[in-house]
Backbone as JSON Lines, residues from 0, in Angstrom:
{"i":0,"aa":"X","n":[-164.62,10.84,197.29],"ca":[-163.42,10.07,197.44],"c":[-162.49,10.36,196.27]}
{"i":1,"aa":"X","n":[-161.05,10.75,196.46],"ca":[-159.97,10.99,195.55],"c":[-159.38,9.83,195.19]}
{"i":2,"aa":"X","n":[-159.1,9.47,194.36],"ca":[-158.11,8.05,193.6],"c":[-156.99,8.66,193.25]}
{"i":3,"aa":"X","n":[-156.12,8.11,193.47],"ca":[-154.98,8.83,192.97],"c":[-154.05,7.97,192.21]}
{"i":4,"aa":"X","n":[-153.66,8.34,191.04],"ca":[-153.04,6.77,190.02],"c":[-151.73,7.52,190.05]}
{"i":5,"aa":"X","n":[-150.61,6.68,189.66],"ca":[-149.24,6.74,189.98],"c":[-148.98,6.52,188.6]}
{"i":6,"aa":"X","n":[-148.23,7.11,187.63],"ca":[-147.94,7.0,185.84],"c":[-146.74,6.59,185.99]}
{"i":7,"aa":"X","n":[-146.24,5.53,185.57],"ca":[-144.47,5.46,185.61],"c":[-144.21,6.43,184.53]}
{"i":8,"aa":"X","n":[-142.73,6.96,184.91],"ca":[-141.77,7.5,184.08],"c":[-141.92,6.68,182.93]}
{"i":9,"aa":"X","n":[-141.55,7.71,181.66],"ca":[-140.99,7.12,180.51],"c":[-139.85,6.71,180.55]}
{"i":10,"aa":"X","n":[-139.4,5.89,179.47],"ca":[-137.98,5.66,179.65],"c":[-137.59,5.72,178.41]}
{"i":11,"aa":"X","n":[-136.18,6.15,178.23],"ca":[-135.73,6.94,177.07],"c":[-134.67,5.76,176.44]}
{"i":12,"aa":"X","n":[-134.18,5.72,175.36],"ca":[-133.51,4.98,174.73],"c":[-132.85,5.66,173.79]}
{"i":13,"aa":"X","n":[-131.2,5.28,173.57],"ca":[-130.78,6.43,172.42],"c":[-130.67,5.2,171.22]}
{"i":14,"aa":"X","n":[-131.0,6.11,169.69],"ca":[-130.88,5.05,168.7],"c":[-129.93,6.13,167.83]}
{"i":15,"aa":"X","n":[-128.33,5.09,167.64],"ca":[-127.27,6.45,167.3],"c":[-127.75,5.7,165.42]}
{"i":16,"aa":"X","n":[-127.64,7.07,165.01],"ca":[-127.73,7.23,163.54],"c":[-126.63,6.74,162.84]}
{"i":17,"aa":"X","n":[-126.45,5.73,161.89],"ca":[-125.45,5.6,160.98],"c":[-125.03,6.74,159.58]}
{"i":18,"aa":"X","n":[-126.58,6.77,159.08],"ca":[-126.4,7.74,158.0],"c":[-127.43,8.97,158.45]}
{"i":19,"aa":"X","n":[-127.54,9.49,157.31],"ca":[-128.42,10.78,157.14],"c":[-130.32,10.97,158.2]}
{"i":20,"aa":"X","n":[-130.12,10.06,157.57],"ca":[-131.88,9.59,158.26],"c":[-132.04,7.99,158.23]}
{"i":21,"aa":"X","n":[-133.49,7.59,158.66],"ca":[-133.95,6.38,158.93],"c":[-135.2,6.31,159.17]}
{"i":22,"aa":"X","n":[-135.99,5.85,158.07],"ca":[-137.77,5.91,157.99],"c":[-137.74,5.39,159.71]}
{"i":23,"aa":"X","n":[-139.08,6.19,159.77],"ca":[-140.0,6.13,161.13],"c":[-140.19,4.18,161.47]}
{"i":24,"aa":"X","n":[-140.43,3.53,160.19],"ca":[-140.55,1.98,160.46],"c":[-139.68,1.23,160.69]}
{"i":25,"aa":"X","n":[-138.74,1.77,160.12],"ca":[-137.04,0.9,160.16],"c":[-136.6,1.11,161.44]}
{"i":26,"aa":"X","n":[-137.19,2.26,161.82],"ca":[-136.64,2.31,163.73],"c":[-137.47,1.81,164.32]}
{"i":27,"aa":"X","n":[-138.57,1.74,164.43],"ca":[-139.22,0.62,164.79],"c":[-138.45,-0.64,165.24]}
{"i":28,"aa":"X","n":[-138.31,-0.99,164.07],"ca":[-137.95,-2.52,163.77],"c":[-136.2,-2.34,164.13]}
{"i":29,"aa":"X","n":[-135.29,-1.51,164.1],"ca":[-134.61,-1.88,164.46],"c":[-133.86,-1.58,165.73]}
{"i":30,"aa":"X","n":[-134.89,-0.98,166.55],"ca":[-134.72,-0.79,168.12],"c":[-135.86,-2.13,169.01]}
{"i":31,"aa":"X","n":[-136.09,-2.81,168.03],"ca":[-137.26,-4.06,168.25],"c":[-138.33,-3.87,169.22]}
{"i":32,"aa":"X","n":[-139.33,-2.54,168.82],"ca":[-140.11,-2.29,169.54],"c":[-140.85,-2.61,168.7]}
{"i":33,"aa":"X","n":[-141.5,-3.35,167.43],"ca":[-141.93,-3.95,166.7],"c":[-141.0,-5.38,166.35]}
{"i":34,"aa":"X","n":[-141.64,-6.61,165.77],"ca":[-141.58,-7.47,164.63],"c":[-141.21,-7.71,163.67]}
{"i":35,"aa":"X","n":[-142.17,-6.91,162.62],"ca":[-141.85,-7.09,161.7],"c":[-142.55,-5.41,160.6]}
{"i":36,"aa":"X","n":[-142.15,-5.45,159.69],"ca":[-142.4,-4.53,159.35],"c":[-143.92,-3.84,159.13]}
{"i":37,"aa":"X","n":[-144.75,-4.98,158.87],"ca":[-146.09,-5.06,158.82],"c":[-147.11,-4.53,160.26]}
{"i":38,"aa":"X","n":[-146.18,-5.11,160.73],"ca":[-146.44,-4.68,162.31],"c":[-145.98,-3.04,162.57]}
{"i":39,"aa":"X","n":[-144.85,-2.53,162.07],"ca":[-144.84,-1.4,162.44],"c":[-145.64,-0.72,161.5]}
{"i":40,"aa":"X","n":[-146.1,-0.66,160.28],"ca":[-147.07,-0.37,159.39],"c":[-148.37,-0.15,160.52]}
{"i":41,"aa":"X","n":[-148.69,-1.29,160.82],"ca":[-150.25,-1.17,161.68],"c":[-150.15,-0.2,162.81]}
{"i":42,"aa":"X","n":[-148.85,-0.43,163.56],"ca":[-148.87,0.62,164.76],"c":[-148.79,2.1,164.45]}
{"i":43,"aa":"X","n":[-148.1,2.68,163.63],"ca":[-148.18,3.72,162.85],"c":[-149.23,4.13,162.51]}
{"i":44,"aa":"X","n":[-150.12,3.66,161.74],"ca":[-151.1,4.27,160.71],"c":[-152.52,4.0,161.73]}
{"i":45,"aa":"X","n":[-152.48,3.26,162.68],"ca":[-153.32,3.44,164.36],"c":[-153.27,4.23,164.56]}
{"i":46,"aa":"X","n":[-152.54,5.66,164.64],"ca":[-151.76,6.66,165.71],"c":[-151.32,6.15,167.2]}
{"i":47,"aa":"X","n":[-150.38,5.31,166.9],"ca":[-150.0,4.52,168.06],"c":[-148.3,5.12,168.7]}
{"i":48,"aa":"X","n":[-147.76,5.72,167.27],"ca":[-146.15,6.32,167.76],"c":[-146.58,7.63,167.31]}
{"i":49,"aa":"X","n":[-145.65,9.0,168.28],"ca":[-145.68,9.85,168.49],"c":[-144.31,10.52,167.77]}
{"i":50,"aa":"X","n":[-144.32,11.48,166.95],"ca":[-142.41,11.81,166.67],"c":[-142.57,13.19,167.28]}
{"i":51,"aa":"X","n":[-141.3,13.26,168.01],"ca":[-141.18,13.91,168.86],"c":[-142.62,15.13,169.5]}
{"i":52,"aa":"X","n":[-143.43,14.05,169.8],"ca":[-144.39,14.92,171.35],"c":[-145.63,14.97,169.82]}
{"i":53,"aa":"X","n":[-145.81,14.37,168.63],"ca":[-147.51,15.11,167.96],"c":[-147.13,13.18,167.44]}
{"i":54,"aa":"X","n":[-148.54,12.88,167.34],"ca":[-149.0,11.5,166.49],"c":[-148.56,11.8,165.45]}
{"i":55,"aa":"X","n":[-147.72,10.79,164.75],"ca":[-147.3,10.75,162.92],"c":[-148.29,9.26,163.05]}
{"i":56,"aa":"X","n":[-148.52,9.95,161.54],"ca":[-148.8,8.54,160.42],"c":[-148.73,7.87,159.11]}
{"i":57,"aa":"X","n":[-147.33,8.84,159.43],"ca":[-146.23,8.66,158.08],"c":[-145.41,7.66,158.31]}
{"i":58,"aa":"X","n":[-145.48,6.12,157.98],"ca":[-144.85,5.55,158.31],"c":[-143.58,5.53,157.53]}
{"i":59,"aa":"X","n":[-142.97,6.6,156.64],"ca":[-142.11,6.26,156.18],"c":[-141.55,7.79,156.2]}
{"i":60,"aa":"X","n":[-142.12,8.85,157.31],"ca":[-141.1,10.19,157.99],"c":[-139.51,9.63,158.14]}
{"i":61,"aa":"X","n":[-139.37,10.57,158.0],"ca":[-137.7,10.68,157.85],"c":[-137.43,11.03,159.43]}
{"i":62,"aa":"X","n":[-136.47,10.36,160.33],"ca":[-135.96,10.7,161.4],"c":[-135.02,10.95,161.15]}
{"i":63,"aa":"X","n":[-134.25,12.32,161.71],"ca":[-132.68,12.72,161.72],"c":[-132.3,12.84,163.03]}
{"i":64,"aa":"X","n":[-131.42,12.94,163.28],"ca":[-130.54,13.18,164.32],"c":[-131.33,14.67,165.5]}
{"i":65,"aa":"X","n":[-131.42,13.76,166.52],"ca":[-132.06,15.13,167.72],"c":[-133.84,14.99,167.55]}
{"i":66,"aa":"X","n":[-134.43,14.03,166.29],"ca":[-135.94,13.82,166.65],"c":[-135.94,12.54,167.44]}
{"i":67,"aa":"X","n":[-137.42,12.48,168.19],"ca":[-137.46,11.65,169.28],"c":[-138.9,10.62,168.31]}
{"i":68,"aa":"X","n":[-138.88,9.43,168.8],"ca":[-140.51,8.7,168.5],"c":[-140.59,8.3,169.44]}
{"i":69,"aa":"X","n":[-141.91,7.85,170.16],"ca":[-142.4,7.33,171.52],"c":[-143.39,6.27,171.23]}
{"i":70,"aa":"X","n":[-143.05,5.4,171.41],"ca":[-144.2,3.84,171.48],"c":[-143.79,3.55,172.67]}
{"i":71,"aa":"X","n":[-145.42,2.86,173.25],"ca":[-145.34,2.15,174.34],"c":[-144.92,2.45,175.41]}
{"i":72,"aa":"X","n":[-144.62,3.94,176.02],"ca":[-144.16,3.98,176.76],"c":[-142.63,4.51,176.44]}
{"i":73,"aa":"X","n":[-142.08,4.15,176.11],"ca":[-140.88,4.32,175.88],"c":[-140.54,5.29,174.38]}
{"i":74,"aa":"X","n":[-139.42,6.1,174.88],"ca":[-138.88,6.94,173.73],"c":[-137.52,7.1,173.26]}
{"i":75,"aa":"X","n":[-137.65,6.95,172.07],"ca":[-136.53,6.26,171.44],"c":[-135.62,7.78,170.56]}
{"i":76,"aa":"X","n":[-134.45,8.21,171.33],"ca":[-133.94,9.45,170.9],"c":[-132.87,9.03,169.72]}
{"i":77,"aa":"X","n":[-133.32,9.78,168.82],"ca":[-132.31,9.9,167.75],"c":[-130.93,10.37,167.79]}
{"i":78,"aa":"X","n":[-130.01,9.64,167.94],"ca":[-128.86,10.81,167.77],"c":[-127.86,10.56,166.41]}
C-alpha cells in the first residue's frame, strides 16, 4: 500500500533592509517569527533556521541584501 503525503508550499516573506546588514536574531525578532531574543538564541543554536538552503548556528551571521533564512516553514527574503 502507497501513502501519499501532500507538503504545503513554503511561503516567502520579503524583509526590506534599512542598513548594511542585520544579525540572523534581530530578523528573527523583527519579522516576529520569534519572541524574544532568547528565544531566537534557542531556535538557532537547535539547527532550527536555515540561511539561505544550509542550517546556520551563528546566531549573530550577518544577513545582507538577496540572503534568504527559513523557519517554520516560512522564508524570510532579504532585500
Amino acid at each position: 500500500m502507497k501513502i501519499k503525503v501532500k507538503v504545503a508550499p513554503k511561503e516567502h516573506q520579503e524583509f526590506i533592509l534599512k542598513g548594511d546588514y542585520i544579525r540572523l536574531d534581530d530578523l528573527l525578532k523583527n519579522v516576529s517569527a520569534v519572541q524574544t531574543g532568547g528565544h531566537a538564541k534557542i531556535v538557532i543554536q537547535d539547527g532550527e533556521v536555515k540561511v539561505n538552503g544550509e542550517v546556520c548556528t551563528m546566531r549573530g551571521k550577518k544577513m545582507r541584501s538577496g540572503d534568504s533564512a527559513e523557519f517554520e516553514r516560512i522564508i524570510y527574503d532579504v532585500k
